[in-house]
C-alpha positions in Angstrom: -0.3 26.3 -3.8 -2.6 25.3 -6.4 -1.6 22.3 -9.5 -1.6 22.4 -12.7 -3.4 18.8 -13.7 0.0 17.2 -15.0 0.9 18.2 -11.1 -1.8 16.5 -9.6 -1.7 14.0 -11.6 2.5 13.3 -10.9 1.4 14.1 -7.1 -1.0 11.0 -7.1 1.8 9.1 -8.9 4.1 9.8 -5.7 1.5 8.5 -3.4 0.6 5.6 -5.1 4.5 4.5 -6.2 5.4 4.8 -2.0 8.0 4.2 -1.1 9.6 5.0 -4.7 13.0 5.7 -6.3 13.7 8.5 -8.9 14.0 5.6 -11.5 10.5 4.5 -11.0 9.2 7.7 -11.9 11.5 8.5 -14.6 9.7 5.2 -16.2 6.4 6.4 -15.1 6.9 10.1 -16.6 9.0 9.5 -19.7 11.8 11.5 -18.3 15.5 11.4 -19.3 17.0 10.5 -15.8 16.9 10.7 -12.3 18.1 14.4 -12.1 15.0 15.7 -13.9 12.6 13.6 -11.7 14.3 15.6 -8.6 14.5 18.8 -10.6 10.7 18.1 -11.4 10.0 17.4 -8.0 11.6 20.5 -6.0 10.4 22.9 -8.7 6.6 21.5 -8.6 5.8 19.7 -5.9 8.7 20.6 -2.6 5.8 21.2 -0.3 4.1 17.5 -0.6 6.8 14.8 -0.8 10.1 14.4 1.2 12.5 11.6 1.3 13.0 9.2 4.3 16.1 8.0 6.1 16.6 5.5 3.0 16.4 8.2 0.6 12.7 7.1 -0.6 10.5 9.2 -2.0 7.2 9.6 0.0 4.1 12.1 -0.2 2.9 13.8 3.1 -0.3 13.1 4.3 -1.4 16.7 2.8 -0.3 14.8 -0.9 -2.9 12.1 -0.3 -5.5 13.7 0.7 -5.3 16.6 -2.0 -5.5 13.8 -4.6 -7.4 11.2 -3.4 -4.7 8.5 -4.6 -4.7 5.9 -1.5 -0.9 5.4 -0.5 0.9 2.2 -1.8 -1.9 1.8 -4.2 -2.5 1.4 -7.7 -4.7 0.2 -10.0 -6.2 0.9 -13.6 -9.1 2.4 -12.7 -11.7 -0.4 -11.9 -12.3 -0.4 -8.1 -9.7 -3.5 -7.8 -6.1 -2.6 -6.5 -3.5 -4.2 -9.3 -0.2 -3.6 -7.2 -0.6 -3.0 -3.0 2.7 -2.1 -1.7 2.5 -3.3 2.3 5.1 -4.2 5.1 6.3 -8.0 5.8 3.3 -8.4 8.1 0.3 -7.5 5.9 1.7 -9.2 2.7 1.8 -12.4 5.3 -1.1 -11.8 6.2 -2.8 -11.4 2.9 -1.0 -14.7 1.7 -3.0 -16.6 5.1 -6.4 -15.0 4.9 -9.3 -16.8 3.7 -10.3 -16.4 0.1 -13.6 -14.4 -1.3 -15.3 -17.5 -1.4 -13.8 -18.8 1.6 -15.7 -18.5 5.9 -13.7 -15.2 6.8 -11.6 -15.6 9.8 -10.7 -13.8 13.0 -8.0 -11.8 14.3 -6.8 -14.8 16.3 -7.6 -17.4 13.5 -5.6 -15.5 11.3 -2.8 -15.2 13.8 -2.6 -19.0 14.1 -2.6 -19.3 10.2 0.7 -16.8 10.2 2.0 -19.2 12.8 1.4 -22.6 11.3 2.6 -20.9 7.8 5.9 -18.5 8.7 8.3 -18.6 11.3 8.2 -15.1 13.1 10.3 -13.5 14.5 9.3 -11.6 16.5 6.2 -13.2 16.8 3.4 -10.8 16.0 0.6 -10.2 19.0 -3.0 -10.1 17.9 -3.3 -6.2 17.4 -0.1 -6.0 15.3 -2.8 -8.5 12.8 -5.3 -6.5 13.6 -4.0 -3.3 12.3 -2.2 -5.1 9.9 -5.7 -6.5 8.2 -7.6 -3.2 8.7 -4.8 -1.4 7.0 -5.5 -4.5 4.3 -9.1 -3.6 4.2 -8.3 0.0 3.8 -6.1 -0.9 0.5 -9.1 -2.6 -0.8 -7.8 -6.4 -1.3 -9.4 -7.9 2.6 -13.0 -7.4 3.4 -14.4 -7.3 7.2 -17.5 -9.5 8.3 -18.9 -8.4 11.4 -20.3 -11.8 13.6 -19.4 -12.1 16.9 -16.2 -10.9 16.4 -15.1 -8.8 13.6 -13.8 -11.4 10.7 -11.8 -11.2 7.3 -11.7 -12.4 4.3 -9.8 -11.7 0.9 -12.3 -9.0 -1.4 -9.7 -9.8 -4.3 -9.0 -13.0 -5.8 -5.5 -13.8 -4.3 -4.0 -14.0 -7.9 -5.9 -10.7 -8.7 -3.2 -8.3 -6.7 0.5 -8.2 -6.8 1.5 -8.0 -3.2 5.1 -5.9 -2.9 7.1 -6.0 0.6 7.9 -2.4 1.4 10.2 -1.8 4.3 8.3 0.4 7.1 5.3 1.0 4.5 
């Protein structure tokens, strides 16, 4: 199936906005309500999102890749991320990690920052972090120092990104 540019365009929208609601993208889009965002989305773009089990709307992995828009992601253009959208874990994580300017830290440091900071429940084991930094690093806003051990460090200034607790992200 091949899009128009407004398509694409709406289709990167959807990836970025993850988890989303129809009322997000009727702001987004400048549309009356939330039927015409579902009428707009089963008419243009069935194939590449789909609703999870709390009717969110998400893009398939087929809607990332075709338009290059990183999930849970957006920004206005610079190479920066403005708004990451991230489970409990990572936005804990990014609130414990050392700044820019900051030594980076490892896995395990990080893991006892989490500890000292929240009370977790379950408490998280060190490749939960792991993933849950990479993933960070992925999004652009945590940067990876290779020493002994692999160690991070904010890339963003902490201020610089809005963090948004998505459930299951």
């Amino acid at each position: 199936m091949s899009l128009t540019d407004e398509e694409r365009e709406r289709l990167a929208d959807v990836v970025r906005l993850q988890p989303t609601k129809n009322r997000e993208l009727v702001e987004r889009w400048g549309l009356e309500g939330g039927s015409d965002v579902h009428r707009y989305l089963e008419e243009h773009l069935k194939e590449y999102y789909y609703r999870d089990e709390n009717s969110l709307i998400r893009a398939t992995a087929e809607a990332a890749e075709l338009t290059g828009a990183d999930p849970g992601v957006e920004g206005d253009g610079d190479d920066d991320p403005d708004v990451v959208r991230v489970p409990v874990l990572e936005a804990r994580a990014f609130e414990v990690v050392p700044g820019p300017d900051e030594r980076s830290e490892s896995v395990v440091g990080v893991l006892h920052a989490l500890r000292e900071r929240f009370d977790l429940d379950p408490e998280p084991e060190a490749g939960d972090v792991r993933r849950a930094l990479q993933n960070l690093r992925r999004k652009g806003v945590v940067e990876v120092e290779y020493r002994t051990v692999p160690t991070f460090r904010l890339a963003v200034e902490r201020d610089a990104v809005r963090v948004e607790v998505v459930e299951d992200a």
